[in-house]
N, C-alpha and C positions, 0 to 999 in steps of 0.2 A: 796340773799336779802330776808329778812322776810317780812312777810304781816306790812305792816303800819294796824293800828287801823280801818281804813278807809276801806280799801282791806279785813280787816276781817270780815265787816258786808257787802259785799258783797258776789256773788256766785262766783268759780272759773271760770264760765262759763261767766261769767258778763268780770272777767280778760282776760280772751280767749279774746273774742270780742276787749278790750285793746290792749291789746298786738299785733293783730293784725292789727291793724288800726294803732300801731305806727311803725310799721317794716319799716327798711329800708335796700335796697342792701348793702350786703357785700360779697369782695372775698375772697376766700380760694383757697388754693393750697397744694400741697405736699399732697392728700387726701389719695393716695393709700396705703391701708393698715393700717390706721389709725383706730382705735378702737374707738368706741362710743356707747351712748346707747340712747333712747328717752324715753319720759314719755307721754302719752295721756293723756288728760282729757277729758272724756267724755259726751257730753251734748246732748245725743238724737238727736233731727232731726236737729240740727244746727249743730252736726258732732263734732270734736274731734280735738281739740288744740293740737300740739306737739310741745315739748319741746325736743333739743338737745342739747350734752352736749360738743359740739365741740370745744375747747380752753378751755375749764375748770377745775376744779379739779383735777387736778394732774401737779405741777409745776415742779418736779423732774422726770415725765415722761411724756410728753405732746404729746408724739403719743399713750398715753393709757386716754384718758378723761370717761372710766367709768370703776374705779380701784377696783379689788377685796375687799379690806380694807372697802368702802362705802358701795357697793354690797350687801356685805354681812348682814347688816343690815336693809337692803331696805325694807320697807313695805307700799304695794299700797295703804292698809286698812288706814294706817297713812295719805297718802298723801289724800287721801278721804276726811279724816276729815279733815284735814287742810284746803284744799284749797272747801270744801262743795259743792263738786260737785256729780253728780250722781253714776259715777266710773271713775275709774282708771284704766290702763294699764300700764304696761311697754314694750318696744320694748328691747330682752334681747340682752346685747352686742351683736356688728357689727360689721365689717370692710367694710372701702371702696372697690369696684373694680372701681372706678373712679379716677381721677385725680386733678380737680378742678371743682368750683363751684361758680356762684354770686347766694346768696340766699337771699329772705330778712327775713332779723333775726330782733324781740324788741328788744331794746337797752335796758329793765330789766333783769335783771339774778336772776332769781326762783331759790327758793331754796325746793328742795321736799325731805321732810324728811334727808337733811344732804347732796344731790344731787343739784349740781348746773345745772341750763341748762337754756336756751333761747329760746321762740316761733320760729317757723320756721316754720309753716302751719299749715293749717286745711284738716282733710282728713274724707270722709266719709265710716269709717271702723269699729276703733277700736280695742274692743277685738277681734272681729270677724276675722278681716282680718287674713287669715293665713291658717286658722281650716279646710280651704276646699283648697287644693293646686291648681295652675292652674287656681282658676279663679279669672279673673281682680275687681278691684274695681278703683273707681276716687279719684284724691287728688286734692284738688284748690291747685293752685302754681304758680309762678312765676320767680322759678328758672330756670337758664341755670348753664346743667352739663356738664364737658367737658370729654374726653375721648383721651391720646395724641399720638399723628402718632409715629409706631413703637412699640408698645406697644399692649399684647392683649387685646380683649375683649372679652366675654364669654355673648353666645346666645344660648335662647330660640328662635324655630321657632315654631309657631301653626302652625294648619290643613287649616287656613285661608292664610298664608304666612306672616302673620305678624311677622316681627325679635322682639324678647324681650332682649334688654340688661343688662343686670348683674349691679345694683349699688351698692350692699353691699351683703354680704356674713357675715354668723356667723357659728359658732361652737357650739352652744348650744344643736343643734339635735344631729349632730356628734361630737360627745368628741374630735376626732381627725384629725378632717376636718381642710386642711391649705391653703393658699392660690396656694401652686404648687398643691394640689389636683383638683383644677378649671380647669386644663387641660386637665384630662380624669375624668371630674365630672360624664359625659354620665355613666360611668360603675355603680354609687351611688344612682342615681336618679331615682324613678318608673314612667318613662315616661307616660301619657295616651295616646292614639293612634291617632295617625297624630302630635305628639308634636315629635322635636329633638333637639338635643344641637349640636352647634357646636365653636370652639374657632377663633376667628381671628385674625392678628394683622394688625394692621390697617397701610395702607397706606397714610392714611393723617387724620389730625384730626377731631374726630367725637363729633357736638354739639347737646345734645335732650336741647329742650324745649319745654316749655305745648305749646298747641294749644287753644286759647281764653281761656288762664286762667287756664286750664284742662289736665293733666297728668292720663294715667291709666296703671295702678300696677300690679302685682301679686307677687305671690310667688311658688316655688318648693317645695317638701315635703320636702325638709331640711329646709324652713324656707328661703333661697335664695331669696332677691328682686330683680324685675327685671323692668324697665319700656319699656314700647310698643311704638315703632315708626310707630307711624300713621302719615299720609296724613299735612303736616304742622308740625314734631314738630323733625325733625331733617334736617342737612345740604346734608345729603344722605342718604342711607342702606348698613348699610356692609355687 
């Protein structure tokens, strides 16, 4: 969907705020392995609107919603302009290591430079988030992610004992990163000290969600998301 006349004498940051106020729960399933990508908009201290491209863009392959063909053209610089915001980001293609998800997504579907995608939160990151691996940042959220019994899952443990589990995985660091590589990732990854990985498959199903509103993040020097189960925001620890 294109900017209406109206939305274009607006800030993006003004649609952020929009978008977010009209989200409603929606579930997903079938997540694992599923490829996607995000768009930030970035508005300083009110933080950074994201945009996912989950059901979109690609009707002849719908477990690829952000397809080389558009990729390839992408320009953040573009979308800056478009939508008059301070910057832009993009989160480069991903895969899930998850399973399902109720998230609440705007019922408008942005279009950023040729890129379809949908609000799905605000997180106080951005470009930033990434650039220094290991350490956590917050995201305001609402979703419940699920994880399903039988099936692995792929942990970070810190020096604190806190487990980090594995939501998405990319190959953009490593060209040739797959997802049977998440097995023995420990051999790829420059650990800091008191950090380990370990894989597990889970015996019965594991649900994170934020704790009052609040989810916190990181990432591995490969670019690996991971979210932190803290005190309140899952059904146990694996």
């Amino acid at each position: 969907m294109r900017l209406t006349v109206k939305e274009e004498n607006e800030s993006g940051c003004d649609l952020v705020m929009k978008d977010g106020e009209e989200a409603e729960i929606m579930h997903f399933d079938n997540l694992r392995g599923l490829r996607y990508c995000e768009v930030f908009l970035m508005c300083g201290d009110a933080g950074s609107g994201f945009y996912n491209t989950m059901g979109l863009n690609n009707e002849e392959d719908p477990r690829d919603t952000c397809p080389d063909s558009i990729m390839a053209n992408f320009s953040t610089e573009a979308v800056k302009k478009q939508y008059n915001v301070p910057g832009v980001a993009l989160n480069p293609p991903r895969y899930f290591a998850l399973d399902a998800g109720d998230i609440p997504v705007a019922p408008t579907v942005r279009d950023f430079d040729g890129l379809k995608a949908r609000w799905m939160g605000t997180v106080q990151a951005g470009a930033a988030f990434g650039k220094e691996p290991y350490m956590p940042t917050k995201v305001d959220r609402k979703s419940e992610i699920f994880f399903e019994k039988g099936k692995p899952v792929f942990i970070l443990d810190d020096p604190d004992g806190t487990p980090w589990v594995m939501k998405s995985y990319t190959d953009f660091v490593d060209k040739n990163l797959t997802y049977e590589d998440l097995n023995t990732l420990d051999t790829k990854l420059k650990l800091p000290s008191g950090w380990s990985y370990r894989v597990k498959v889970l015996d019965e199903d594991l649900i994170l969600r934020p704790f009052k509103g609040t989810a916190r993040i990181t990432q591995d020097d490969l670019q690996n998301v991971y979210d932190a189960i803290d005190e309140g925001t899952a059904n146990y620890k694996p």
